[in-house]
N, C-alpha and C positions, 0 to 999 in steps of 0.2 A: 504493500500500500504506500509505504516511503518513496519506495523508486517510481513508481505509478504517480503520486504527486508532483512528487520533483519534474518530471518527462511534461507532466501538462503544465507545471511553473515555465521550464524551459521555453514549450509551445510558444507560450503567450509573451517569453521576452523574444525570441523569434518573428513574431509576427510584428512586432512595436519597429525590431531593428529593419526587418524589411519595409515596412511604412515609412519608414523615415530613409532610407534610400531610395524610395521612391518617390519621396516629395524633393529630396536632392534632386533626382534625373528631371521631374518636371520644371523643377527652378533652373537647371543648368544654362537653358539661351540667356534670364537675368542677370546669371551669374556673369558672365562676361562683360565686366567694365563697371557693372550694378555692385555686384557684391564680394567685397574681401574675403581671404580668409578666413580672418575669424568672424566674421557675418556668418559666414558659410558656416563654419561648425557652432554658433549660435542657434541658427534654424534647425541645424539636424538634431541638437539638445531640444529644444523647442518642440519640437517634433515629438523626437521618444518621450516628453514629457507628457504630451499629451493626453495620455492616461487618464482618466477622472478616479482612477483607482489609489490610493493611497496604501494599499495591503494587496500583494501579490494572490496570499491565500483567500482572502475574498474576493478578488475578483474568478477563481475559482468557482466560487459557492454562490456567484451569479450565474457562473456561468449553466454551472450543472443545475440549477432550478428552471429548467424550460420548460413556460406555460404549456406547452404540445401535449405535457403530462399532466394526471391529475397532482392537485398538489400535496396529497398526501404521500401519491407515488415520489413527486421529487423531493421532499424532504424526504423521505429515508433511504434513495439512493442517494445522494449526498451526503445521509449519517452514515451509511457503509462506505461511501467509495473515499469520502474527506476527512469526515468526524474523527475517526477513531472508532466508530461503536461497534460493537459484535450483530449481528445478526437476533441473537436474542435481547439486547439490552436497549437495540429498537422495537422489536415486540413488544414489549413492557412498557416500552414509552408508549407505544397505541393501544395498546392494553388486549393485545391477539396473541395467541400463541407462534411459538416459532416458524412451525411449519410453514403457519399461515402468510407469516412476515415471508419468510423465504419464497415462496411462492409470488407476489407482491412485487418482490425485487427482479423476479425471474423477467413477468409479464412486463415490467418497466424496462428492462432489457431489452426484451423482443422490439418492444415499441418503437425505441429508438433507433436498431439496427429496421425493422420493416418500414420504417418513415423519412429515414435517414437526416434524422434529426442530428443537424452540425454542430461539432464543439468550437463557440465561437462567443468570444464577448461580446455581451450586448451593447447595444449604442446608451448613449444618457437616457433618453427620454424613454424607452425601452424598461429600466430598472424600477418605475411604479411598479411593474404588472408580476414584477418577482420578486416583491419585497417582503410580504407577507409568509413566500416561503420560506427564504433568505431569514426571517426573523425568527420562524422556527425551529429551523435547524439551528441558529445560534442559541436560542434558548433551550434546545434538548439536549444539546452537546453542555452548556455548562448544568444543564438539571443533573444529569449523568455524574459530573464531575464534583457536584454539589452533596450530593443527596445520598452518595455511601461511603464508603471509606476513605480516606486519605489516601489509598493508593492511585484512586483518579483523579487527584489536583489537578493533575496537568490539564484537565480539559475544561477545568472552570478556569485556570488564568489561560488557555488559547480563547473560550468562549468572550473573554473580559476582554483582549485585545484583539479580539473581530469586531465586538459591539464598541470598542474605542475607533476602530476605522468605519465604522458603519457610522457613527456620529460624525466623523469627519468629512464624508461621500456625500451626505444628506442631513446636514444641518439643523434642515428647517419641516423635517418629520417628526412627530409629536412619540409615536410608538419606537422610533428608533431609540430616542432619550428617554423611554420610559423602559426601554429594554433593557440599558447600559445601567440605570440609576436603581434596577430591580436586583439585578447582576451586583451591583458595588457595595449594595447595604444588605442583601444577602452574606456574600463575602465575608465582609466585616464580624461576620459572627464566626468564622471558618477555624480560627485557632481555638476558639472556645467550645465548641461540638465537640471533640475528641479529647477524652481524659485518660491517659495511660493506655490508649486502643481501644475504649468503649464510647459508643455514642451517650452523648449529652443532650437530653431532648431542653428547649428555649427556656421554660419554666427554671431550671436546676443551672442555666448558664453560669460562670463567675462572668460578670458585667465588665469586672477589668480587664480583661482578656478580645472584648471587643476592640476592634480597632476604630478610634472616635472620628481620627480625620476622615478615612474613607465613607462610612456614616454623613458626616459633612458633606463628604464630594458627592455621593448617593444624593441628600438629599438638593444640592442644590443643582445635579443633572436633574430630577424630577423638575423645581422650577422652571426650568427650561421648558420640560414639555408640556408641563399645564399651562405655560403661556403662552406655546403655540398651540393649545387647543382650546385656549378663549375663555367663552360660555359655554362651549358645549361639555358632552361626558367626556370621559378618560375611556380610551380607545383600551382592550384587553391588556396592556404591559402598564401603561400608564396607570392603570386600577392597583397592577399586582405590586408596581412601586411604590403606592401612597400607601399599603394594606404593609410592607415589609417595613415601610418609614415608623409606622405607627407602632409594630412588632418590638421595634428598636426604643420606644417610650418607658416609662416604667412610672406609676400604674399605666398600662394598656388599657386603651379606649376599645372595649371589648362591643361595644352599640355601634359605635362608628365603624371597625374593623366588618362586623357582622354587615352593615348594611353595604360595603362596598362588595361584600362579597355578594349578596342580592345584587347588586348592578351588575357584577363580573356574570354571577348564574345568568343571566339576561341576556348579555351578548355573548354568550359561549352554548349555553344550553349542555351545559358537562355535569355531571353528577359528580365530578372530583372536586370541580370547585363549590359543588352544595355541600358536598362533604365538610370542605374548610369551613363553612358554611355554620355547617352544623356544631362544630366544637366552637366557634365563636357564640354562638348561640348558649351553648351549656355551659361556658365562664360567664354570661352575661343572667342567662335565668336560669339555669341548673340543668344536671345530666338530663332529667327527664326530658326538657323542653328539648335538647341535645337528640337524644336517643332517637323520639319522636320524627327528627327528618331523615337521620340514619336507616334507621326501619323502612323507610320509605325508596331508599334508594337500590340501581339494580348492578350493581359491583361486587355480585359476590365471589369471582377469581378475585378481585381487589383486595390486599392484605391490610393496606392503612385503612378499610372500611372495617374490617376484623377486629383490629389492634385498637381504631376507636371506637370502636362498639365493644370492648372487654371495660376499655377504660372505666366508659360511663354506667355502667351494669356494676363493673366494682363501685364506684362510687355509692352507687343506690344498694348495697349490699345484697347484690344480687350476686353472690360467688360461685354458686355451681356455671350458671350460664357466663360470667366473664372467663373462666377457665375454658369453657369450651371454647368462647371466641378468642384468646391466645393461643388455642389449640390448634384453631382454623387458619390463624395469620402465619401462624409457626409451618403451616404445611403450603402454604403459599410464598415464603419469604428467601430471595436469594442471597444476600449481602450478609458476610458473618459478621458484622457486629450490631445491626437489627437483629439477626437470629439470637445472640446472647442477651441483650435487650430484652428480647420478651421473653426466653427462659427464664432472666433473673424479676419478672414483673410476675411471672407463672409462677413462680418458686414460692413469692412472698404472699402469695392466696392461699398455696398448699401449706406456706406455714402458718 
């Protein structure tokens, strides 16, 4: 996959360097008597500059998001072919089984070869129409990198320095800085999640182990994008920015978190984020009220439906049945320091 990236890095500095000898050969009759030396090699810099790309690997991951495909298909061939992700660890991002994903990747395949869909950067005006996927795959690649162990950092600081060139490319898009500002004040909590190799759920954080400046820079990318989104809502990243900002308060405004997450349910229509939904709900008026949307919801492969559905059941000293639901997360759960997690949450019912 290294040498496969690099060969299309290559590509694309290839195709800059031929552009620009070929705006040399067009200028050449000017050249004579019009333009010196270093005029000359002026324009040829001029030239290869022209780029609108600031990051080699994202222009990449425009590249590989062509609208021809659906866009679920091209985001997770760009998490296989770019990301780094496994085959199953996009699965689970879309919440289907393996097979299923690998099938998915197959038919996106075929597609491209029967349609003869060209590897080719798109022009500026072009990059609306692939933006949206382009921001998914930056944000599953750093969920990925986020969301289990310390051994896949690396993909939340690549996710962190695509959404720094993605801010740069497109300034004046509202979801971009709400992508980068969700990214940055996530982060900030990244040295505090892991204690001696076991995850630390938010509640149980040490506070000083957060990093404050980045928190800062989080929050004042978010200003950025709510001022270029006015009066209106907060487009799905820009929601998930202000909901991580507020995470980062202490007391946590648990009414306000909950009701973003209602606007989030709204424009997504995801039972993952009713979920979130739901446990903002049971810190704000108790497990029951909690429980009550949980129940409702249809994610039962879904382990973090499990894991908070034990939760709120212990809470209401309902024990036989939270055990069962640690029991049910525990046979859905890949990542070994979430597995020791809910063993040691299992443990402390059975004692």
């Amino acid at each position: 996959m290294t040498t496969a990236r690099n060969r299309a890095i290559n590509r694309i500095r290839r195709d800059r360097t031929l552009a620009a000898k070929t705006h040399l050969l067009a200028c050449e009759p000017l050249a004579t008597g019009d333009f010196r030396t270093g005029e000359l090699t002026e324009a040829a810099e001029g030239t290869v500059e022209q780029t609108i790309f600031p990051d080699e690997r994202l222009e990449l991951v425009f590249t590989c998001c062509h609208p021809a495909l659906a866009t679920d298909a091209q985001v997770a061939l760009t998490l296989r072919t770019l990301g780094g992700l496994s085959t199953g660890e996009i699965a689970r991002a879309f919440l289907v089984e393996e097979p299923t994903m690998a099938q998915r990747l197959v038919r996106a395949k075929r597609k491209i070869k029967a349609a003869g869909i060209p590897f080719r950067v798109p022009a500026d005006h072009l990059l609306p129409d692939r933006l949206a996927a382009v921001l998914a795959v930056v944000y599953l690649i750093f969920n990925q990198g986020y969301s289990v162990a310390p051994t896949r950092g690396e993909l939340a600081v690549e996710a962190l320095r695509l959404g720094r060139a993605l801010a740069e490319l497109m300034p004046d898009e509202p979801e971009v800085h709400g992508l980068l500002a969700m990214m940055l004040l996530h982060d900030a909590r990244r040295q505090a999640r892991f204690r001696d190799g076991e995850l630390v759920l938010l509640a149980d954080q040490d506070r000083s182990r957060w990093d404050t400046a980045q928190i800062q820079a989080g929050r004042a990318v978010l200003d950025r994008a709510l001022a270029l989104r006015g009066q209106g809502t907060g487009g799905v990243y820009v929601l998930q920015a202000a909901i991580a900002s507020l995470h980062a308060e202490e007391p946590r405004d648990w009414l306000q978190i909950a009701e973003l997450y209602r606007e989030l349910t709204r424009l997504t229509d995801s039972p993952i984020v009713e979920l979130s939904r739901a446990i903002a709900v049971a810190e704000q008026r108790g497990p029951a009220a909690g429980l009550e949307i949980v129940d409702r919801l249809a994610l039962e492969n879904y382990r973090y439906l499990h894991s908070t559905r034990a939760e709120l059941l212990r809470r209401l000293g309902r024990t036989d049945e939270a055990r069962d639901a640690y029991r049910r997360a525990l046979g859905l759960v890949h990542d070994d320091t979430e597995r020791r997690l809910l063993e040691r949450r299992l443990a402390e019912l059975s004692g």
